[in-house]
py3Dmol code that shows the C-alpha trace and the ligand (Angstrom):
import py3Dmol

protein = """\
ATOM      1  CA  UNK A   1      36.272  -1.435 -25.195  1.00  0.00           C
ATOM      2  CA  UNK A   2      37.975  -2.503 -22.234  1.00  0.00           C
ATOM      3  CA  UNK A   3      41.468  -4.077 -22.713  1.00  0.00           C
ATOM      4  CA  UNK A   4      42.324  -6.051 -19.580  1.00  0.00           C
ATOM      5  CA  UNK A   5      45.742  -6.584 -17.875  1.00  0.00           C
ATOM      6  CA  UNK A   6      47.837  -9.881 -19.258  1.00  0.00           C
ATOM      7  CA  UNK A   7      48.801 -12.320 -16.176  1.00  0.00           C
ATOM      8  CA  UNK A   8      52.425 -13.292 -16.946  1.00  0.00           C
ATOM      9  CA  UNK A   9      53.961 -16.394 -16.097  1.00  0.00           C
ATOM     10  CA  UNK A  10      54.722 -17.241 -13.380  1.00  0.00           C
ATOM     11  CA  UNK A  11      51.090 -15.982 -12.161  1.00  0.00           C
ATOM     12  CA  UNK A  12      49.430 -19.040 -10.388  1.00  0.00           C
ATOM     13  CA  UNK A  13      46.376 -18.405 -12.473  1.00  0.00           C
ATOM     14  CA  UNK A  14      48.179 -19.488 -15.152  1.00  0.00           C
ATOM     15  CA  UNK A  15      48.909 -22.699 -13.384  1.00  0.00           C
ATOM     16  CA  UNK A  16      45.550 -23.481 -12.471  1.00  0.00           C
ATOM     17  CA  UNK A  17      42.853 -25.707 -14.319  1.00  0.00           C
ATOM     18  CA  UNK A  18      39.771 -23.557 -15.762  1.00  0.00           C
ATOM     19  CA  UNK A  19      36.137 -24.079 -14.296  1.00  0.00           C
ATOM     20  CA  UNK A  20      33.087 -25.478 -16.214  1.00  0.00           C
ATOM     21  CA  UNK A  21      30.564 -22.443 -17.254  1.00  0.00           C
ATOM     22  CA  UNK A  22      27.188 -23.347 -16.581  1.00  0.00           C
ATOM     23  CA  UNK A  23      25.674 -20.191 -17.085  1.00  0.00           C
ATOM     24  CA  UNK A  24      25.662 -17.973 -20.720  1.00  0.00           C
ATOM     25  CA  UNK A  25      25.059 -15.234 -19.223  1.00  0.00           C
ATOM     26  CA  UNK A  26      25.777 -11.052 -19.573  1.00  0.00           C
ATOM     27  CA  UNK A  27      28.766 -10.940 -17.212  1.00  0.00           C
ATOM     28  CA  UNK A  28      30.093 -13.829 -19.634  1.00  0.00           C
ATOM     29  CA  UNK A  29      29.241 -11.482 -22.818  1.00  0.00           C
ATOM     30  CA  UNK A  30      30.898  -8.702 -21.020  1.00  0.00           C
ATOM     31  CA  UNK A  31      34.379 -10.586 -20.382  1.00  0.00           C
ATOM     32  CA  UNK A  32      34.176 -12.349 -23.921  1.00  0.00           C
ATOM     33  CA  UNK A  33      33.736  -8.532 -25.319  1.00  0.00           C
ATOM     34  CA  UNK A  34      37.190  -7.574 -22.803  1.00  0.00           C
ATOM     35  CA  UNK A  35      38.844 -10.710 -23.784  1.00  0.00           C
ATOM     36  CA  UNK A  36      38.873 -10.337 -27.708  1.00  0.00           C
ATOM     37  CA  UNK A  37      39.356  -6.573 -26.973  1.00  0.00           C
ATOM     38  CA  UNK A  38      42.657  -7.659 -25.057  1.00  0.00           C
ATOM     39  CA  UNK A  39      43.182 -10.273 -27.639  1.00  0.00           C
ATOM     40  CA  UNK A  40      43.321  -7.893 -30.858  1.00  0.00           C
ATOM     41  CA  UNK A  41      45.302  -4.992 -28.563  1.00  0.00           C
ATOM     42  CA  UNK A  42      47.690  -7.334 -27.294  1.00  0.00           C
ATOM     43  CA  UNK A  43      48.249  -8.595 -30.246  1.00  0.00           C
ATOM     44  CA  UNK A  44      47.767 -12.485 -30.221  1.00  0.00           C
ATOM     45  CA  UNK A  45      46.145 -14.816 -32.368  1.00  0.00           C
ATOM     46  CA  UNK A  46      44.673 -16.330 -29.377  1.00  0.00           C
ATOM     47  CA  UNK A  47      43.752 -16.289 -25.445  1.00  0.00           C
ATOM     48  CA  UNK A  48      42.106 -18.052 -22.515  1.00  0.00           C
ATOM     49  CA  UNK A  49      39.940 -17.006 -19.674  1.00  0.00           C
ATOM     50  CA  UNK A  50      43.253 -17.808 -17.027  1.00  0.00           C
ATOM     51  CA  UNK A  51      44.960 -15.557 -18.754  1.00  0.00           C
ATOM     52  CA  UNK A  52      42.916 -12.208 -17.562  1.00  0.00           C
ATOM     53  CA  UNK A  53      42.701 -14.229 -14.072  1.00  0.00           C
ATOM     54  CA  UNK A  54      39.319 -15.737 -14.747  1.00  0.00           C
ATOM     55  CA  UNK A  55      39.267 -19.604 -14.148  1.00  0.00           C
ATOM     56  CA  UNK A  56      36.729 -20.260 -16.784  1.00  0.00           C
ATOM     57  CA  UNK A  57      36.612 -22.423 -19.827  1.00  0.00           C
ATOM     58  CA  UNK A  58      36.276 -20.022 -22.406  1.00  0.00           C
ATOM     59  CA  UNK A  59      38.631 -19.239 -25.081  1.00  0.00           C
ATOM     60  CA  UNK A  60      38.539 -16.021 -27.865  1.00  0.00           C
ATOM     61  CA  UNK A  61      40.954 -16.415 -31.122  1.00  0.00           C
ATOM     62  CA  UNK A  62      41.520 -15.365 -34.496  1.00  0.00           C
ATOM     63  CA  UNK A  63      43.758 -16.784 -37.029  1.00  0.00           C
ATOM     64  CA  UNK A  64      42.450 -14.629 -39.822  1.00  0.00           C
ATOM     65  CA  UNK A  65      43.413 -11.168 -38.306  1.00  0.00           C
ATOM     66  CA  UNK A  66      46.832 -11.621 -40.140  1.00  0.00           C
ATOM     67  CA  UNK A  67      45.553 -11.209 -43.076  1.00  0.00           C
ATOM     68  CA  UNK A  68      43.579  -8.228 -42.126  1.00  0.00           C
ATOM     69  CA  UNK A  69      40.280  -9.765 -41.797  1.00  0.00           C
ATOM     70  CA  UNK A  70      39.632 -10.084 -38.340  1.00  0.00           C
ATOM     71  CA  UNK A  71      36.957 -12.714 -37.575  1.00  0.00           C
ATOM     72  CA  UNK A  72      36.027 -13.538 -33.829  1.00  0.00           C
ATOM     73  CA  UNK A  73      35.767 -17.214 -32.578  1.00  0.00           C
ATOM     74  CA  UNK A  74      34.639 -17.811 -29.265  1.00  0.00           C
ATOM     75  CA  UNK A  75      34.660 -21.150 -27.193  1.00  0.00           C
ATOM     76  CA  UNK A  76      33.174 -22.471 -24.783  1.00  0.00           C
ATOM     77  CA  UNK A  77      33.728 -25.366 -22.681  1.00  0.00           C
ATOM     78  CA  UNK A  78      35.548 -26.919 -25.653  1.00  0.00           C
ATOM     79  CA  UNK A  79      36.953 -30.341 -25.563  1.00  0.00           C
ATOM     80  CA  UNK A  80      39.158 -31.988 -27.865  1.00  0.00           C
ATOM     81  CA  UNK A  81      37.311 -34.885 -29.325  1.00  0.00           C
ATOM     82  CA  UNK A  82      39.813 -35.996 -31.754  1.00  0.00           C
ATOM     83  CA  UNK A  83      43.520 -35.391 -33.101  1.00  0.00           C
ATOM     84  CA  UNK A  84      46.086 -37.060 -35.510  1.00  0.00           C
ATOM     85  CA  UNK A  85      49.201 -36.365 -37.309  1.00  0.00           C
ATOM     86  CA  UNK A  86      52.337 -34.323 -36.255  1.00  0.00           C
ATOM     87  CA  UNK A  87      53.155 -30.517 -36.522  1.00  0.00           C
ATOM     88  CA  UNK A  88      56.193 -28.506 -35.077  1.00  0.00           C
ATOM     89  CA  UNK A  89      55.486 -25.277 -35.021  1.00  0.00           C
ATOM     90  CA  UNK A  90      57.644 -22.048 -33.309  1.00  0.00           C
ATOM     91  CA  UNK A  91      54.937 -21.043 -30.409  1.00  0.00           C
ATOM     92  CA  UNK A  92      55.024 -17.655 -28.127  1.00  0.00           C
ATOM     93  CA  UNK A  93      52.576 -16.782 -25.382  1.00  0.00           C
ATOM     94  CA  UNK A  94      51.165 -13.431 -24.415  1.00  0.00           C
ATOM     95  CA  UNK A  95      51.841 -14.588 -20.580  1.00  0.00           C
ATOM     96  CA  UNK A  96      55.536 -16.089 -21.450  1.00  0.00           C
ATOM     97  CA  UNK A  97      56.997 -12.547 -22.408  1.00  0.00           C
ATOM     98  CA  UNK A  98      59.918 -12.501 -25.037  1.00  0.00           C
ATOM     99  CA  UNK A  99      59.927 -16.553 -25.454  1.00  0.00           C
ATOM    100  CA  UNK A 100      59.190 -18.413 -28.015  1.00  0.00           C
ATOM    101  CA  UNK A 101      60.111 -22.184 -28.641  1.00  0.00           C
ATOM    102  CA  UNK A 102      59.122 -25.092 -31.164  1.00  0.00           C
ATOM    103  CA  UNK A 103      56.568 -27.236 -30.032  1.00  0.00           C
ATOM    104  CA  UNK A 104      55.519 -30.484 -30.967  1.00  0.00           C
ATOM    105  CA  UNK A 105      51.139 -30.656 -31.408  1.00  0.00           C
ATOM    106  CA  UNK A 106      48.927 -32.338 -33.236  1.00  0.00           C
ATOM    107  CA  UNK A 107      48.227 -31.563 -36.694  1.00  0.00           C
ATOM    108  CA  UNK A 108      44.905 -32.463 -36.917  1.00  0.00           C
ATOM    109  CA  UNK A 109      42.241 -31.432 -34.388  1.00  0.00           C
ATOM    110  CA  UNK A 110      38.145 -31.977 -33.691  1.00  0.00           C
ATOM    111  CA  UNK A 111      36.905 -29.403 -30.681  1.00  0.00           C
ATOM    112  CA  UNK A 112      33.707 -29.178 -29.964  1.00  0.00           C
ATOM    113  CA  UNK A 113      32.005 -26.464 -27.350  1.00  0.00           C
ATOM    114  CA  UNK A 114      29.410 -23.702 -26.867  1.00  0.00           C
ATOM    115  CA  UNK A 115      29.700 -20.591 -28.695  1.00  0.00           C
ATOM    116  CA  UNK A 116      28.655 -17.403 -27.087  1.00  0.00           C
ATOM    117  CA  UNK A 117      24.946 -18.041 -27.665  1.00  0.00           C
ATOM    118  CA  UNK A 118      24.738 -21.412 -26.510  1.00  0.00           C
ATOM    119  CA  UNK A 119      25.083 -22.951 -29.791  1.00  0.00           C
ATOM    120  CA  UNK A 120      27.201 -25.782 -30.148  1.00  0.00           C
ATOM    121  CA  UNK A 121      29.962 -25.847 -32.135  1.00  0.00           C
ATOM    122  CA  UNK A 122      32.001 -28.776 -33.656  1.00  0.00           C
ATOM    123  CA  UNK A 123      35.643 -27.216 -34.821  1.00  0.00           C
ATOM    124  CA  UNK A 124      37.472 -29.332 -37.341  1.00  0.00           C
ATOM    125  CA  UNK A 125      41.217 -27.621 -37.465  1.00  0.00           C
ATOM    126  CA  UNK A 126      44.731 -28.065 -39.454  1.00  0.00           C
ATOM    127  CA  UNK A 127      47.798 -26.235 -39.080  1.00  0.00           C
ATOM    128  CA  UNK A 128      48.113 -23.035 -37.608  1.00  0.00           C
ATOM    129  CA  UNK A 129      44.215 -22.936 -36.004  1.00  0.00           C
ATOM    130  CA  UNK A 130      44.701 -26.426 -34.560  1.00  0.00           C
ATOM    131  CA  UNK A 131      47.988 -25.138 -32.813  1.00  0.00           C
ATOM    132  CA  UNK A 132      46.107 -21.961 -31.496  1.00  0.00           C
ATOM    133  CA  UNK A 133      42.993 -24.291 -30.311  1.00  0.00           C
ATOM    134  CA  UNK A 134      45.752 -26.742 -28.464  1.00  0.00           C
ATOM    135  CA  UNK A 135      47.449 -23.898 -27.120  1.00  0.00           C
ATOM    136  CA  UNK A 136      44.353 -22.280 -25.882  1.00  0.00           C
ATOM    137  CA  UNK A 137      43.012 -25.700 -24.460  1.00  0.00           C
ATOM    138  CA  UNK A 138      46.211 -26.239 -22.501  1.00  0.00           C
ATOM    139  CA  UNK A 139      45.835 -22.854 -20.568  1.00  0.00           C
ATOM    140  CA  UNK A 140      42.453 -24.168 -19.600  1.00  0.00           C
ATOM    141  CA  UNK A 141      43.946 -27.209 -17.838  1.00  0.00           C
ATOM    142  CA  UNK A 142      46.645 -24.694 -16.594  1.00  0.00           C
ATOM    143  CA  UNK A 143      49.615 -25.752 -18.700  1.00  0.00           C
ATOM    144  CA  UNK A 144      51.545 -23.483 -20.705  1.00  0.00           C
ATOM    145  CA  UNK A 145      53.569 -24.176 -24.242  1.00  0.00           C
ATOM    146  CA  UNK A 146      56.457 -24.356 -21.336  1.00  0.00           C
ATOM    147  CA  UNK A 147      55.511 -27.390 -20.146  1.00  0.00           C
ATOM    148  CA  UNK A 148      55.722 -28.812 -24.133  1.00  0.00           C
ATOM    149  CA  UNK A 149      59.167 -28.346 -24.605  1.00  0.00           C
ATOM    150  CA  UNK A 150      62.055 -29.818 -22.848  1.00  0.00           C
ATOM    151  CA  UNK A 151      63.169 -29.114 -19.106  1.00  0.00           C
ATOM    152  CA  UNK A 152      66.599 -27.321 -20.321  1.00  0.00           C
ATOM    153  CA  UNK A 153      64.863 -25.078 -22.309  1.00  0.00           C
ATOM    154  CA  UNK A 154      62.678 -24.146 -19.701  1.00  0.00           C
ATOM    155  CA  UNK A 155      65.153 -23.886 -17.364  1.00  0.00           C
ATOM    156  CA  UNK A 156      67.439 -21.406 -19.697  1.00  0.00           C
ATOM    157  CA  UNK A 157      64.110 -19.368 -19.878  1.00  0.00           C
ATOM    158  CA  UNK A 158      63.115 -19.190 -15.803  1.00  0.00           C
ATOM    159  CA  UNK A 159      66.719 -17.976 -15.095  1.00  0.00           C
ATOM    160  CA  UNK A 160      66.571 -15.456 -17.761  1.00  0.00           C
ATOM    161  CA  UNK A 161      63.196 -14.050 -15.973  1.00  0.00           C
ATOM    162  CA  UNK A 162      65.017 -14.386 -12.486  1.00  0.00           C
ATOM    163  CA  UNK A 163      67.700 -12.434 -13.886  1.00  0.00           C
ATOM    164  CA  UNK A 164      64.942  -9.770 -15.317  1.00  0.00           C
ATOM    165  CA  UNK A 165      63.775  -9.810 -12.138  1.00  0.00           C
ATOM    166  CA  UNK A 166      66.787  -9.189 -10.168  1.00  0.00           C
ATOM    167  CA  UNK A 167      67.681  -6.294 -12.380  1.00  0.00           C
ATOM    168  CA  UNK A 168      64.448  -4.991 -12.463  1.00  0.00           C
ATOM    169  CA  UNK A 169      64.193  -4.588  -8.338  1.00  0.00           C
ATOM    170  CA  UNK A 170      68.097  -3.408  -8.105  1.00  0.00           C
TER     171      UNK A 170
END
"""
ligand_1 = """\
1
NI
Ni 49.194 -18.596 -24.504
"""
view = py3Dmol.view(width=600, height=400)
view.addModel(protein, "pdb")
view.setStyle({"model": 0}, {"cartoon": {"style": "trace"}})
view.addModel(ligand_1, "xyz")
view.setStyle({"model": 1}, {"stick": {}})
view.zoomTo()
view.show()
């Protein structure tokens, strides 16, 4: 199975809002097949299209792997319909390397989409799979859990990158 490379942030991809799918067809089997492939290698509980530098709404995840019964979702086009309540929860990113950061999401989430057939699917969510869905949703509109938490944080995060950088190249 292939396992495709991870754009990391600051990758414009990343930055960039996801495009409608209007065709199920086998080239969109073929990168849902690479993207849980990447998913389970990585590992992650979740990922979007962006993040293997395809702008399309489609999202893989798995919140059940952890407890070492791996079962597939696949969306796509999803839209959040409908959210309430509060959770903080500590979030990481498989594009934001070596970051994590609390971040404040719904606790309560309706998505609906396509699944990988063309069915469609109507998600009802709490806790840890509605923060995955959110998380996932947000890369479609090219936003990242950085853009959740406040600007210092951020900030203290970009400069340690920079700094990576800088060391990296010297
Ligand atoms: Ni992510």
């Amino acid at each position: 199975m292939t396992v495709l490379p991870i754009r990391l942030y600051p990758d414009p991809v990343l930055l960039t809002p996801a495009r409608e799918i209007s065709d199920i067809n086998g080239e969109l089997q073929t990168l849902i097949d690479a993207m849980a492939a990447t998913m389970y290698h990585a590992p992650g509980l979740g990922l979007a299209a962006n993040q293997v530098g395809e702008l399309k709404r489609l999202i893989v995840f798995d919140v059940d792997q952890r407890e070492g019964s791996p079962r597939l979702q696949v969306l796509i086009n999803p839209v959040l319909t409908a959210q309430e309540g509060e959770i903080v929860y500590n979030e990481g990113c498989l594009s934001v390397k070596d970051f994590s950061a609390e971040v404040r999401r719904a606790a309560r989430v309706c998505v609906e989409g396509f699944d990988r057939e063309g069915r469609p699917v109507c998600l009802e969510a709490e806790g840890l799979l509605a923060i995955v869905l959110q998380h996932e949703l947000d890369h479609l509109e090219g936003r990242l859990f950085l853009d959740r938490i406040s600007r210092l944080k951020k900030n203290l995060y970009i400069r340690r990158l920079k700094k990576q950088q800088r060391e990296a190249t010297a």
